[in-house]
C-alpha positions as CSV (number, residue, x, y, z in Angstrom):
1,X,-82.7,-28.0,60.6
2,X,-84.2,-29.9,62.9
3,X,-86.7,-33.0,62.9
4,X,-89.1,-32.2,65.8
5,X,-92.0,-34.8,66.4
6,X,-94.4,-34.3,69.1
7,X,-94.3,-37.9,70.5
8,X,-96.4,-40.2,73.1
9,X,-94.0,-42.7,74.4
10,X,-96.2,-44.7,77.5
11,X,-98.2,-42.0,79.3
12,X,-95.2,-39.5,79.0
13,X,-95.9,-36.9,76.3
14,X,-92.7,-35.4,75.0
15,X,-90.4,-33.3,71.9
16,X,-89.0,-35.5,70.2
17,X,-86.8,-32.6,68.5
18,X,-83.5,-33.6,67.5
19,X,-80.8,-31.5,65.2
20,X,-80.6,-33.2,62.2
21,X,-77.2,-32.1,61.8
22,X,-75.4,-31.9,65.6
23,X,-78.3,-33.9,67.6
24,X,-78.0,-37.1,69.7
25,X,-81.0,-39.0,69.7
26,X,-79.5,-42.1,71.9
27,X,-81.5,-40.7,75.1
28,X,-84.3,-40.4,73.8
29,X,-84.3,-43.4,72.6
30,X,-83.6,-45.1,75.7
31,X,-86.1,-43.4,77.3
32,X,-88.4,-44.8,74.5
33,X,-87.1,-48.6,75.0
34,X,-87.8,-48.5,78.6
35,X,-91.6,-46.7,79.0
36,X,-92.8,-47.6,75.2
37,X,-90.8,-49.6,72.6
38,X,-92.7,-47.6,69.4
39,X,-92.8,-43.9,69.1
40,X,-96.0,-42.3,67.4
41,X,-95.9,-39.1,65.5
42,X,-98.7,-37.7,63.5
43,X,-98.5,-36.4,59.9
44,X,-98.3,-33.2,61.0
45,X,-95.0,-33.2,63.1
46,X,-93.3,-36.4,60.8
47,X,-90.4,-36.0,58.3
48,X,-92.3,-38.6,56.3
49,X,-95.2,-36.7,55.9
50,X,-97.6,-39.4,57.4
51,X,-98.6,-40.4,60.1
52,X,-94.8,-42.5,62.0
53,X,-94.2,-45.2,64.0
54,X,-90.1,-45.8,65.3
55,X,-89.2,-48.9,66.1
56,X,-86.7,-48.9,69.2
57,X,-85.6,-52.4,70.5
58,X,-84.0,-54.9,69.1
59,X,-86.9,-57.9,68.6
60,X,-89.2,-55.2,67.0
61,X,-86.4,-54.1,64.5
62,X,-85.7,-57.4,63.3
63,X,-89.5,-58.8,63.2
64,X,-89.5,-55.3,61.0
65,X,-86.4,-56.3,58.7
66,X,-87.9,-59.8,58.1
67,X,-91.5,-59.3,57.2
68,X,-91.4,-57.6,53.6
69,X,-94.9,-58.4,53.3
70,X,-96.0,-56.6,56.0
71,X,-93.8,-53.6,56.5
72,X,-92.8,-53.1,52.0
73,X,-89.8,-51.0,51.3
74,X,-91.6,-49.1,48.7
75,X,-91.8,-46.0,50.5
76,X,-88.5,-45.0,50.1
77,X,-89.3,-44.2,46.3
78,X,-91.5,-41.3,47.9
79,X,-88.4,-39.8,49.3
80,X,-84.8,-40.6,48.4
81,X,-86.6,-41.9,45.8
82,X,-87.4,-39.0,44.4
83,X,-83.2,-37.9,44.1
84,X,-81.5,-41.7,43.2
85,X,-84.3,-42.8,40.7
86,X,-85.5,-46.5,40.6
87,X,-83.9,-47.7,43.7
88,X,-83.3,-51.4,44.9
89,X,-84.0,-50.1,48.1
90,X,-87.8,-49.5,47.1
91,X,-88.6,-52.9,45.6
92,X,-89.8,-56.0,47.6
93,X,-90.5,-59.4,46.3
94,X,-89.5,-60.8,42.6
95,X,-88.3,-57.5,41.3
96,X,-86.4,-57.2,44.5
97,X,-84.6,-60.5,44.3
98,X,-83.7,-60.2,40.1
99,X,-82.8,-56.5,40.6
100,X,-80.5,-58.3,43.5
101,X,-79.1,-61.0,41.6
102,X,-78.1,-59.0,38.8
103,X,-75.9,-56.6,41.2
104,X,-74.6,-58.8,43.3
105,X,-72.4,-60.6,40.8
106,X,-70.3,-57.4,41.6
107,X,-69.8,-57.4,44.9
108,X,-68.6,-61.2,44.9
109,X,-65.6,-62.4,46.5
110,X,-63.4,-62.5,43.8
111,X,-64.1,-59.3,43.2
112,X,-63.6,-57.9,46.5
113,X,-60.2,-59.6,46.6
114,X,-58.7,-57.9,43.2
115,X,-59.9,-54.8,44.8
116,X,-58.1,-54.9,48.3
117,X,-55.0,-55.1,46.1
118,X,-55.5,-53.2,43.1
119,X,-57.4,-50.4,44.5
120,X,-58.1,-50.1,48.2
121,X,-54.6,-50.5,49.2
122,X,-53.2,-47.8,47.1
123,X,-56.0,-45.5,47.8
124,X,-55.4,-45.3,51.4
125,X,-51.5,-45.7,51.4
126,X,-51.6,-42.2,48.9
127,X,-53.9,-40.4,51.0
128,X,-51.0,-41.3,53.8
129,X,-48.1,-40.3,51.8
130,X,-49.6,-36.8,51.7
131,X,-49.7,-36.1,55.7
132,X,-46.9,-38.3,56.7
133,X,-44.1,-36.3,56.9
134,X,-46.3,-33.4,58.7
135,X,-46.5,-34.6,62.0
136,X,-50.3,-33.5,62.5
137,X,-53.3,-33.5,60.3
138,X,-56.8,-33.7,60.9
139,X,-58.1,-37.6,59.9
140,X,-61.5,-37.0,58.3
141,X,-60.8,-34.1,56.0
142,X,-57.1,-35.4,55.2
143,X,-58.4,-39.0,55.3
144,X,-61.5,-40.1,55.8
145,X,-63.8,-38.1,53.6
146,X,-61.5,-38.9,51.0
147,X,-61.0,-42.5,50.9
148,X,-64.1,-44.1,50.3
149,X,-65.1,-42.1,48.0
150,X,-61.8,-42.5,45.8
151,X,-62.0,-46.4,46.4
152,X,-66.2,-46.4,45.2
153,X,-65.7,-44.1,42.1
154,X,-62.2,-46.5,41.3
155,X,-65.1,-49.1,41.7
156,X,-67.2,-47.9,39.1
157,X,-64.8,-46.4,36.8
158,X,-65.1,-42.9,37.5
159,X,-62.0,-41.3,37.0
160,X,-60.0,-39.8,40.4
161,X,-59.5,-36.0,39.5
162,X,-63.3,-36.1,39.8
163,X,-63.8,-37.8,43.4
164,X,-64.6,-34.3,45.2
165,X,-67.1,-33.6,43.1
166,X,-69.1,-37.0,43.3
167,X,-68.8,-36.7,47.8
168,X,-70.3,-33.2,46.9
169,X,-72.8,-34.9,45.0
170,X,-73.4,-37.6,47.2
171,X,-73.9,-35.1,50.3
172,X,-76.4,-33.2,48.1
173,X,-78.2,-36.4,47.0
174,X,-78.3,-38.0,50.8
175,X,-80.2,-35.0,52.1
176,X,-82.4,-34.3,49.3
177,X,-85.0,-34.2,51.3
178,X,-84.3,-31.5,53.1
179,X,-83.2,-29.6,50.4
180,X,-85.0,-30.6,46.9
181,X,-83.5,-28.2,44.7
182,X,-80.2,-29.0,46.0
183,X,-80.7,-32.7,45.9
184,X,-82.7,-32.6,42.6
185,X,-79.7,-30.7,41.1
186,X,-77.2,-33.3,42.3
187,X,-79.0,-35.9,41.1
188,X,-79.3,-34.5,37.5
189,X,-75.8,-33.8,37.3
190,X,-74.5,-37.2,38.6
191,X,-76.4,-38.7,35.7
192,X,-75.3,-36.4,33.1
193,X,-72.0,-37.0,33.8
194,X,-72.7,-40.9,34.1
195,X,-74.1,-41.1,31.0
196,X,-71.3,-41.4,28.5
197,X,-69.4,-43.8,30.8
198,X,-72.5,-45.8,30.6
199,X,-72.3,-46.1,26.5
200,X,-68.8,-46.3,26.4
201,X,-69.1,-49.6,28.8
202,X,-71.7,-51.3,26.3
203,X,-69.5,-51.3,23.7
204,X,-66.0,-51.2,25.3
205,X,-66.5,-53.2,28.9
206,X,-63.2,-52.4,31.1
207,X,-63.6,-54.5,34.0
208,X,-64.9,-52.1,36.2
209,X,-68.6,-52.1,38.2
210,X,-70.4,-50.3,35.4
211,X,-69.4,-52.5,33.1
212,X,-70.6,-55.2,34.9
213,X,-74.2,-53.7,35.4
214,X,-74.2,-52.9,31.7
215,X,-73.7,-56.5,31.1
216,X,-75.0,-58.0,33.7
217,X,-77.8,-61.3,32.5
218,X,-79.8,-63.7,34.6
219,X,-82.8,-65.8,32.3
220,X,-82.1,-63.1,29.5
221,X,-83.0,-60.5,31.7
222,X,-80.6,-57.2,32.1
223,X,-80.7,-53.9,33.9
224,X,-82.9,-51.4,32.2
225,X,-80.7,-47.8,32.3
226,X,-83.7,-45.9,34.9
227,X,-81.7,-49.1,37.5
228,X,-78.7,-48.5,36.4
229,X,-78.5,-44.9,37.1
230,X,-80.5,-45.7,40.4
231,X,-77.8,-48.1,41.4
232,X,-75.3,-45.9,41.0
233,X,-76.8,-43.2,42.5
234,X,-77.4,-45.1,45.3
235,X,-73.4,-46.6,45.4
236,X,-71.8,-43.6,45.3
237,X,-73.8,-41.9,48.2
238,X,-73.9,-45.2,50.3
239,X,-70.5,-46.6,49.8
240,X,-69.1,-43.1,50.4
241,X,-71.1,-41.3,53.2
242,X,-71.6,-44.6,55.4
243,X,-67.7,-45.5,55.2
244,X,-65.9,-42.2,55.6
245,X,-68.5,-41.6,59.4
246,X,-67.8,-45.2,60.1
247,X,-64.2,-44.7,60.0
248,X,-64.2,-41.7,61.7
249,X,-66.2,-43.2,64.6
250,X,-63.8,-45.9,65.1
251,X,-60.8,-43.3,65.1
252,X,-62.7,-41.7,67.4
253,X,-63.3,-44.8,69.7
254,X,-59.2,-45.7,68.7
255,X,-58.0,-41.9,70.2
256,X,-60.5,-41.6,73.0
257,X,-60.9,-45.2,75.0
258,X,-58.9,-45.1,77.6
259,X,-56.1,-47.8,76.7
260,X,-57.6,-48.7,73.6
261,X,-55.1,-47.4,71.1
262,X,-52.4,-49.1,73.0
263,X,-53.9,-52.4,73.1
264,X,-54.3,-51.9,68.8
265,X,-50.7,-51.3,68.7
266,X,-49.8,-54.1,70.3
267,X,-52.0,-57.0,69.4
268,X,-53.6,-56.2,65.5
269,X,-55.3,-58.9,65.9
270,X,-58.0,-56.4,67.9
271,X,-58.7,-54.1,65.1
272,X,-61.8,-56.5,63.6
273,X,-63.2,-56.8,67.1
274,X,-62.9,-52.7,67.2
275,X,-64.6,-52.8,63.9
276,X,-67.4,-54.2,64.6
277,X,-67.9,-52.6,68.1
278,X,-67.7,-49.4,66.0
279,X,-70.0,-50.4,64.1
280,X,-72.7,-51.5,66.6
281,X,-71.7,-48.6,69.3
282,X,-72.0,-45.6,66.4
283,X,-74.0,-46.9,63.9
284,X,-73.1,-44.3,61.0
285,X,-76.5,-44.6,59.3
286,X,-79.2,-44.8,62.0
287,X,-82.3,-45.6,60.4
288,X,-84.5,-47.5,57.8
289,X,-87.9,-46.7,56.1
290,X,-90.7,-49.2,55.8
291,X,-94.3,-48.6,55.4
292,X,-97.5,-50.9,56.9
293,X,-99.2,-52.6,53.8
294,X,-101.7,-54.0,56.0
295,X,-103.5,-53.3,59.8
296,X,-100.7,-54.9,62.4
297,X,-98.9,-54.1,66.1
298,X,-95.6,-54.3,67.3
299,X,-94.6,-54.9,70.8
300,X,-98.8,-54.1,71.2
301,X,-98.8,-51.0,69.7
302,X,-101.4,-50.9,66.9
303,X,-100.2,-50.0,63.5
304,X,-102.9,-48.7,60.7
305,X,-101.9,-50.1,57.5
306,X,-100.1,-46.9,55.1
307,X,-98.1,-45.8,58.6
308,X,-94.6,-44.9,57.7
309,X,-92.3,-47.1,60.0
310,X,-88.9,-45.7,61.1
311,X,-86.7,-48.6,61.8
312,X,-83.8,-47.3,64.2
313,X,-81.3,-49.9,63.8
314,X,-78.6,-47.9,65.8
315,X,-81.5,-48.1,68.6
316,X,-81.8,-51.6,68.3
317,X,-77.6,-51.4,68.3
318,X,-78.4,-49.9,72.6
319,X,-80.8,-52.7,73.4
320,X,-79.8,-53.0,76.8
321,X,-81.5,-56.4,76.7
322,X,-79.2,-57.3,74.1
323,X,-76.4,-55.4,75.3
324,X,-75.8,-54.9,78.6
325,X,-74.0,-51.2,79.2
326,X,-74.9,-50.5,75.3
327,X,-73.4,-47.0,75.5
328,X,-70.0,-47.8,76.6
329,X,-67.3,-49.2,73.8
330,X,-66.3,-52.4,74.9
331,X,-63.7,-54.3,72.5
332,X,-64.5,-57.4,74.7
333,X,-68.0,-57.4,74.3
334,X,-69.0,-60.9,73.4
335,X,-69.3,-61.3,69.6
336,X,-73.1,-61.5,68.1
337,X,-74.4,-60.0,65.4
338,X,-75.3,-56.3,65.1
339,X,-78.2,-54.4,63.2
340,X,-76.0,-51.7,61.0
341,X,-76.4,-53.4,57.9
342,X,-79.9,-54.7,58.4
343,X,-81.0,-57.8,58.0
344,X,-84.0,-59.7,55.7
345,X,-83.8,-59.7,52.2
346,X,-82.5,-55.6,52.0
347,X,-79.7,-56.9,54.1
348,X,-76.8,-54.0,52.9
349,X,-75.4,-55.3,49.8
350,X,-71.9,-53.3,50.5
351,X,-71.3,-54.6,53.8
352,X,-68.2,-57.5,52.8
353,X,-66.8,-54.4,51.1
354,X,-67.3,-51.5,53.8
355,X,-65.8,-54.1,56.5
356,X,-62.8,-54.6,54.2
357,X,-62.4,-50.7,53.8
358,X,-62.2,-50.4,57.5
359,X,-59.5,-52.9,58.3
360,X,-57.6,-52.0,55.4
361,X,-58.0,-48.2,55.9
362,X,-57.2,-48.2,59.6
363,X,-54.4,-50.6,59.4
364,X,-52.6,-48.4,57.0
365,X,-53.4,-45.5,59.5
366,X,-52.5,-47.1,62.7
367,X,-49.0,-48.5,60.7
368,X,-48.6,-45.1,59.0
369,X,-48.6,-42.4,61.7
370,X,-47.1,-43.8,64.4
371,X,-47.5,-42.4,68.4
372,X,-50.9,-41.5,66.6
373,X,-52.9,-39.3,69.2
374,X,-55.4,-36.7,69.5
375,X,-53.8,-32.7,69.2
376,X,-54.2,-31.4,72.8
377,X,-54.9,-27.8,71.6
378,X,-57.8,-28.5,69.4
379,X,-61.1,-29.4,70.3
380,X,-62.4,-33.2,71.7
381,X,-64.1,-35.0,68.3
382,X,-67.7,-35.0,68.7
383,X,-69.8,-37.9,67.1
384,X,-73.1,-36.0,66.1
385,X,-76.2,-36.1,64.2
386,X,-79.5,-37.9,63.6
387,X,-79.7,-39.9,60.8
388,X,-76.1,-39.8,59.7
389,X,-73.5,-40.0,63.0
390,X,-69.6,-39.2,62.4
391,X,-66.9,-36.4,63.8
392,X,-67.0,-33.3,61.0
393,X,-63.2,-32.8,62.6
394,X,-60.4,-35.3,64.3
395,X,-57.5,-33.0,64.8
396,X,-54.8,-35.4,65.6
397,X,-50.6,-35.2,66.4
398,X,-48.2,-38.3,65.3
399,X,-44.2,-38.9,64.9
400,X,-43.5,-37.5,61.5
401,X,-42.4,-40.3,59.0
């Protein structure tokens, strides 16, 4: 499938046609930043259904992120919406910030620290144990498209044996919108199955994340179950998909920078500077949705209030005016912050927890499979796609162990 938008950037008209699946949309967008910042589409040619305005350079995206009076999150109940149920992600203001507070008290330090041990650890070091001795695997359907996903549903209480079937769930759920009945049918069966965990955490809490929604009180206030099941549609997807193409990204940066994976090896201390210049260089979830509540402009561009505003943060991420030489992977880069978790008051939730998944996960991986390199005889690893970038294969050799 592809999302083609007929598309005036300056005075140049062109296709903005990308594969949603195997596309790469970073020259296009660079072509954007330098002749017109904001890329128009009509209703006609937009994924959204309305009438689209994509937000390419850095300034713009965060002026975006900041102003939730101006440019509401509530259009993402029209479409994701529409498979994860009453989303956090759709709610600005006061129901945004109590809906906030009452999740967050799971995500706190404390807690993030009795999962590295108890959970995250043991997760990734199993997954290890099982290509070890083999000498040659391939790291995102041996590792990678495993791990998160095991770590999120040992989050919320979901029981292991069943991890497959919630990452096929939350593929199906992720792009609902290009396949309703698919998406619709994932949805409904991630809440049947949800369900009696749910009313066996009211009356027997365990310790785990639903048990701390069920429970969860701020001013005698709690989580009705329509935000509940929304959450946790929305965790299993997020914390999953995101993670698994974020890791595989920066094994691909690891394996393929020339000298890269040697300077790891010898100085660990690298691997949070890789992170993060993973994380800014291949942004594993590309884009946001915002819609215009009132008349307004970005970089001059008029914007007629109802327009559906595609904030590219992985654009943003190539701003040569914040980055000089944006496409190239550079460990050294000076450290600032980067856009892949947003930024405002929808600032990504999950984001202490996915950078903790990374270090761990490729720490265990780097110490694990040692003389770790990519198999000559299979194909290069490709990062692909448009609104979800990551390698579908990363065929690699290492000293058995």
């Amino acid at each position: 499938m592809e999302s083609t938008q007929s598309t005036d950037v300056g005075d140049a008209t062109f296709e903005y046609e990308v594969d949603f699946y195997t596309g790469q949309p970073y020259p296009i967008w660079e072509q954007a930043r330098e002749q017109c910042p904001v890329i128009h589409s009509d209703a006609s040619s937009s994924m959204a259904g309305r009438s689209t305005y994509s937000i390419t350079k850095w300034d713009d995206v965060e002026t975006v992120l900041r102003d939730g009076e101006t440019f509401s999150s509530s259009i993402n109940a029209e479409h994701i919406g529409q498979y994860m149920g009453e989303l956090i992600l759709a709610m600005d203001g006061k129901e945004h910030r109590a809906y906030r507070n009452l999740v967050a008290h799971a995500f706190r330090a404390s807690q993030l620290e009795q999962w590295d041990g108890l959970l995250v650890r043991p997760t990734i070091e199993r997954l290890l144990d099982a290509i070890a001795p083999a000498g040659k695997g391939d790291l995102v359907l041996d590792v990678t498209s495993r791990y998160p996903v095991q770590v999120i549903c040992g989050i919320v209480g979901v029981p292991l044996e069943d991890s497959a079937q919630f990452h096929q769930w939350a593929e199906e759920i992720n792009t609902g919108p290009l396949h309703p009945p698919v998406g619709m049918a994932a949805s409904k069966a991630m809440r049947d199955y949800l369900a009696p965990i749910v009313e066996d955490r009211r009356i027997n809490p365990q310790g785990d994340l639903i048990s701390d929604l069920v429970h969860a009180e701020i001013d005698g206030e709690r989580l009705t179950d329509e935000k509940i099941y929304g959450f946790l549609r929305l965790l299993l997807p997020a914390g999953a998909e995101t993670t698994f193409r974020a890791m595989g990204n920066a094994l691909v940066a690891l394996l393929s920078e020339p000298g890269l994976y040697d300077r790891v090896i010898a100085d660990p201390s690298l691997l949070p500077a890789v992170i993060e210049e993973t994380l800014r260089w291949e942004t594993s979830v590309t884009q946001v949705s915002r819609v215009a509540t009132r008349d307004t402009e970005i970089s001059g561009c008029p914007i007629p209030a109802g327009s559906a505003i595609a904030v590219l943060v992985a654009s943003a991420n190539h701003d040569e005016a914040r980055y000089p030489h944006s496409g190239d992977f550079d460990v050294d880069r000076p450290a600032q912050n980067h856009m892949t978790f947003g930024t405002g008051q929808h600032q990504c939730l999950g984001m202490h927890l996915a950078r903790m998944e990374l270090r761990v996960g490729l720490d265990a991986i780097l110490a694990r499979l040692p003389n770790l390199r990519l198999d000559p005889d299979a194909a290069n690893p490709n990062i692909q796609g448009f609104a979800f970038r990551g390698p579908d294969s990363l065929p690699v050799l290492f000293d058995p162990s």
